[in-house]
C-alpha positions in Angstrom: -22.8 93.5 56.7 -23.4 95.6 53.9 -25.9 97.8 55.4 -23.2 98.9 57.4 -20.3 98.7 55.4 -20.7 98.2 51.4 -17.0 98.0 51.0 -17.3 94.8 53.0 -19.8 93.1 51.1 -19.0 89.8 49.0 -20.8 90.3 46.1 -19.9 93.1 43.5 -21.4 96.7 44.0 -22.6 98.6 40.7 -21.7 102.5 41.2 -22.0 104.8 38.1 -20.0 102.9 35.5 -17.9 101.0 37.6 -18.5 97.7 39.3 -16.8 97.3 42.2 -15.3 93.7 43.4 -14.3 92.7 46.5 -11.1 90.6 48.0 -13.4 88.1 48.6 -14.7 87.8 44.5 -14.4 84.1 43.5 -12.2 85.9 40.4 -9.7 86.2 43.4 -6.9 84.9 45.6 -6.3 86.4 48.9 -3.0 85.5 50.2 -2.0 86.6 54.0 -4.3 86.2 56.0 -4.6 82.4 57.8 -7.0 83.1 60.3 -9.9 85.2 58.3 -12.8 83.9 57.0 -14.6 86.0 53.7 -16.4 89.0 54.8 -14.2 89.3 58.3 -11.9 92.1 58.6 -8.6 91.7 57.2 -6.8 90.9 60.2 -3.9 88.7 60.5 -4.9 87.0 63.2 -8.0 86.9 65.4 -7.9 89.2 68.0 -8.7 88.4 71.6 -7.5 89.4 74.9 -5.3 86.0 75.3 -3.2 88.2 72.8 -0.8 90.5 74.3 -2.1 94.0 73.7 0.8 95.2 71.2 0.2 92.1 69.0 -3.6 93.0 69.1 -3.1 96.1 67.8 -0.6 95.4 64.7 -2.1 92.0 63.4 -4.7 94.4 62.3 -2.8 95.9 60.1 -2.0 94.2 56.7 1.5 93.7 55.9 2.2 90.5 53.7 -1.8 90.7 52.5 -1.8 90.2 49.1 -4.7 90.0 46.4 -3.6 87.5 43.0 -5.1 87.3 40.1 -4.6 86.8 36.5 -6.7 89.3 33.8 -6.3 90.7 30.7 -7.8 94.3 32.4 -6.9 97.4 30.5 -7.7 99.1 33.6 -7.7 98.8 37.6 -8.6 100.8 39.7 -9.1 100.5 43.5 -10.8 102.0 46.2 -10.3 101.6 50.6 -10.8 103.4 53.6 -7.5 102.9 56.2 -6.4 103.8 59.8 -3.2 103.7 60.8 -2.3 103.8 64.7 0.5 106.4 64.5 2.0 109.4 62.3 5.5 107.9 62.7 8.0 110.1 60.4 9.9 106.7 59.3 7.5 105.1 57.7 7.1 106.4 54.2 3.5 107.2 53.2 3.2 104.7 50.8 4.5 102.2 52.7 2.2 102.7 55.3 -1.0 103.2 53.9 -0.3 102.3 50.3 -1.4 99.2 47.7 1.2 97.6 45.4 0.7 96.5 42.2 3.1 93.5 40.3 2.4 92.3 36.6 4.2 89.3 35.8 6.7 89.6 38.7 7.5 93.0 38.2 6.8 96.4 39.5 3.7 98.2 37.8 1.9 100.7 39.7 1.4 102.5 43.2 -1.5 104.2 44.8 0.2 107.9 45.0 -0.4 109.5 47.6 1.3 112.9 48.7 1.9 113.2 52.6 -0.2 116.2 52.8 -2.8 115.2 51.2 -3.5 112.3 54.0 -5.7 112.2 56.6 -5.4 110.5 59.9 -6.3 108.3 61.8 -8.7 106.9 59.1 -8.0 107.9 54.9 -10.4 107.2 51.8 -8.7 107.4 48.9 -9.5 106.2 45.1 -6.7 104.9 43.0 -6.1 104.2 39.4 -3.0 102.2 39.0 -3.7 100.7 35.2 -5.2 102.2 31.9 -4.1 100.4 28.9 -3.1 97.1 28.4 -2.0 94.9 25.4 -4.8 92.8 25.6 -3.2 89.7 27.0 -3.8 87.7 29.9 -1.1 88.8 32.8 -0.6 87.7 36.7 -1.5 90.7 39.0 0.1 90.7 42.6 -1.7 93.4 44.8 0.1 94.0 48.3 -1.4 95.3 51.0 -0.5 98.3 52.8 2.3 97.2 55.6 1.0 100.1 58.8 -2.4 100.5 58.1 -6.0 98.6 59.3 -7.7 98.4 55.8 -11.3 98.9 57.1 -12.7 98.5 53.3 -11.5 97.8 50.0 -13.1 97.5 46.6 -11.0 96.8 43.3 -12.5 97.7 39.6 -11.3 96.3 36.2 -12.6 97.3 32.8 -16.3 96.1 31.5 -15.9 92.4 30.1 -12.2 91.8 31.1 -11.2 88.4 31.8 -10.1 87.5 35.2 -9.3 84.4 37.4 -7.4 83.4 40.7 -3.5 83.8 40.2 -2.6 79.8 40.2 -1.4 78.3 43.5 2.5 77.4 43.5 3.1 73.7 43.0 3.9 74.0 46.5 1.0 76.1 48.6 2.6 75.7 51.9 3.4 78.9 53.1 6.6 80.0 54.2 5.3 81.7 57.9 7.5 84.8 59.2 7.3 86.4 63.0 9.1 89.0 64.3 9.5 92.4 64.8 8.8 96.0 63.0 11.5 94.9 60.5 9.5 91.7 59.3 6.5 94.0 59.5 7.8 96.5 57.2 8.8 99.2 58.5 10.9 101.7 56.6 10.4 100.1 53.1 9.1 102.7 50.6 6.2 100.4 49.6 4.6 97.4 50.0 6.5 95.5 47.4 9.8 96.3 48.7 9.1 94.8 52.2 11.6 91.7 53.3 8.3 89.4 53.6 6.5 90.2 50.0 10.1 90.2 48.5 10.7 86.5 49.7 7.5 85.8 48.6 7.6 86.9 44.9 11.4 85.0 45.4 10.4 81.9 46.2 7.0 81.5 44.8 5.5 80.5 47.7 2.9 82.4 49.9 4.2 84.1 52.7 2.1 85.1 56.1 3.6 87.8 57.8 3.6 88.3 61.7 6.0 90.6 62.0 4.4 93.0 65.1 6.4 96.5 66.0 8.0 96.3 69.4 5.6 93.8 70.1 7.2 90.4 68.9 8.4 89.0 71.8 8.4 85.3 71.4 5.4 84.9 73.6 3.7 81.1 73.9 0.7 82.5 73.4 1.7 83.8 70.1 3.3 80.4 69.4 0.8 78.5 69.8 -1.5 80.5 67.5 1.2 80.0 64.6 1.3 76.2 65.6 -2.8 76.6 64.6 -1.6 77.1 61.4 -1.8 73.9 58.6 0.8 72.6 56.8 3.1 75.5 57.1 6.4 74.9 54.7 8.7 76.6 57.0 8.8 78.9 60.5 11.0 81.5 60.1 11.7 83.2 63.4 13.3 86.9 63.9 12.5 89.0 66.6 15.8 89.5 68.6 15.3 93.3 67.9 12.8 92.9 70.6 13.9 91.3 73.1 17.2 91.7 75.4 19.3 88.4 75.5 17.9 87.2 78.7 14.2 87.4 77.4 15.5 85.2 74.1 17.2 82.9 75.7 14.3 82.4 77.7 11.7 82.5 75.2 13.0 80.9 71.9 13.4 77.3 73.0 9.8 77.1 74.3 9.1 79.0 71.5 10.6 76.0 68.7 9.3 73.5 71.0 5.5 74.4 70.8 5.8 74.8 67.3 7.7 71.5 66.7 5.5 69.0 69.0 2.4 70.9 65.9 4.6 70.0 62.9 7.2 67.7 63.8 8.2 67.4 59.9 8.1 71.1 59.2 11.6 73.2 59.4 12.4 76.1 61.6 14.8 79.2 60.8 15.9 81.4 63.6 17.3 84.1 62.4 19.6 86.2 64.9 19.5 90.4 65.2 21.1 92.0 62.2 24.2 93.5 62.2 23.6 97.7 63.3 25.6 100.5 63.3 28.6 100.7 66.0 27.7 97.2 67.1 31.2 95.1 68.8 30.5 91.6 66.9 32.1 89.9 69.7 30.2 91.2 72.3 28.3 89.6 75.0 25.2 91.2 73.9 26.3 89.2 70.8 27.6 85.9 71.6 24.3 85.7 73.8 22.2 85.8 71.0 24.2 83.8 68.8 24.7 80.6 71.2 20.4 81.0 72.5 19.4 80.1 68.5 22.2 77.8 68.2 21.5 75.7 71.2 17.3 75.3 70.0 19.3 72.9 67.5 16.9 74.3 64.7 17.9 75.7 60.9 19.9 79.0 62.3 21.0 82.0 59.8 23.5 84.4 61.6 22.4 87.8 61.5 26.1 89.2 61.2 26.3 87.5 57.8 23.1 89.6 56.2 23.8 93.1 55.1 27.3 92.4 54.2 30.4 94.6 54.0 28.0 97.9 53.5 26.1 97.1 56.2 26.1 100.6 57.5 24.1 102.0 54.4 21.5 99.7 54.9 19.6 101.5 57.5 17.0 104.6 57.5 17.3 105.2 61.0 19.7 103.1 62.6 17.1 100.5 63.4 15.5 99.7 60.5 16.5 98.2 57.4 15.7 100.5 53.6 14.6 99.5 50.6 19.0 98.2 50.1 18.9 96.7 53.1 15.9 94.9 52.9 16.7 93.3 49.6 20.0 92.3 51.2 18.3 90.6 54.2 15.4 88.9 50.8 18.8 87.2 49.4 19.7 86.2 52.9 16.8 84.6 53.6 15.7 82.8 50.0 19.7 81.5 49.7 19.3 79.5 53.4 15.5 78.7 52.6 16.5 77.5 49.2 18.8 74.9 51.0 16.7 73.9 53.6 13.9 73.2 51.5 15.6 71.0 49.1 
């Protein structure tokens, strides 16, 4: 592997005064990705052709990948080489092809990058997102970018700094999500501010994200790879924004099904579409939805109930929920996990 790719190796790589670690460093824990094994490419599922194509294409990309650690670092730097499928003007740069950094729970850093100075398909870009520190031990979350295939990464602390995995939750079962470009993502400013890794943090539980653009479409197929999936806490299940009411209400029973007869004792949460601009509440295109999740007889959270009274400022482009918006549909989501978990 490294022969051919050195940012893919296992074991550190010395260059000029900087070592260079990888995801897969023992002084690591790699949360997001259920089906990868250490040195595979960081893909959120494995890709065959039993997949339908548009679900090939985005579980390569890395939203809800996140690297935890704990370190007293003074300095981190990082290093990757990314492709991203599209230009798409709604996506923010960072978002799409940038790394997150958390410290203790909270915001820290961003790898900057100006629009213009990006290349695509493929980018490789160096980062520093630390240089001081007070010498303590802290808890690092790194998120992945949410629209990008991260072909090779590399992370560098300072000579002689302590570092170890982030501890597991007293709970590692992790919460799974699927649905749509909004689960995915899209249209959050960064990484950190996407509905997945903000439940995440939330909750303090892990979090794998299958959210797939226009391609979550409540396929078996796709169920039965999240039924693969051991000891998940929780299904969460969102992808109306894909699908007409006809497809849901054919899809989402068979959907719960194959995922109950895996894990019996393990909840499901439907979640219906979010309220959008000029929407009729009581329409048909409404009531549809609304009755198809009620009559799966799982955990349902009504998606009329999410963005609240200022629903219509929650939007970038009518579709998809901002940085507001996404927080709003966060609280949604850890309130009615919160109860059904206890």
């Amino acid at each position: 592997m490294t022969k051919y790719d050195p940012f893919m190796a296992v074991e550190a790589e010395r260059e000029g005064s900087e070592t260079w670690l990888t995801a897969d460093d023992p002084r690591f824990r790699l949360e997001g990705f259920a089906f990868r094994n250490p040195g595979e490419p960081f893909y959120r599922m494995k890709i065959s052709d039993a997949l339908p194509p548009g679900v090939q294409a985005h579980a390569r990309l890395t939203s809800g990948g996140t690297l935890c650690f704990r370190t007293d670092t003074a300095r981190i730097r990082i290093r990757a080489r990314v492709r991203v499928l599209n230009n798409a003007a709604d996506i923010m740069t960072y978002g799409r092809i940038g790394f997150d950094l958390y410290r203790d729970g909270r915001f820290s850093a961003l790898s900057r990058l100006n629009f213009d100075e990006v290349e695509f398909p493929v980018h490789t870009y160096t980062a520093t997102l630390q240089t001081e520190s007070d010498g303590a031990m802290h808890s690092y979350r790194l998120h992945f970018p949410l629209y990008a295939e991260v072909e090779a990464f590399g992370i560098a602390l300072s000579d002689g700094a302590a570092c170890e995995p982030e501890p597991l939750s007293a709970d590692p079962r992790p919460i799974v999500l699927y649905g749509t470009s909004i689960e995915q993502g899209c249209c959050a400013s960064r990484p950190g501010c996407a509905v997945g890794n903000l439940l995440s943090r939330r909750l303090g539980l892990p979090l794998l994200n299958f959210g797939f653009a226009g391609s979550g479409r409540g396929e078996p197929v796709v169920a039965q790879r999240l039924a693969e999936i051991p000891s998940p806490r929780i299904y969460v299940l969102a992808y109306d924004a894909n699908v007409d009411p006809e497809r849901l209400e054919q899809t989402l029973p068979e959907f719960c099904r194959i995922l109950r007869d895996a894990h019996p004792e393990t909840p499901i949460l439907t979640v219906s579409h979010l309220r959008i601009p000029n929407e009729n509440p009581a329409s048909e295109w409404r009531t549809r939805r609304t009755a198809a999740h009620r009559k799966t007889g799982c955990c349902f959270l009504d998606g009329l109930s999410i963005l609240g009274e200022n629903w219509g400022d929650c939007y970038t482009d009518l579709v998809h929920p901002n940085d507001f918006g996404m927080m709003l549909y966060a609280d949604a989501l850890v309130q009615k996990i919160g109860e059904i978990l206890k």
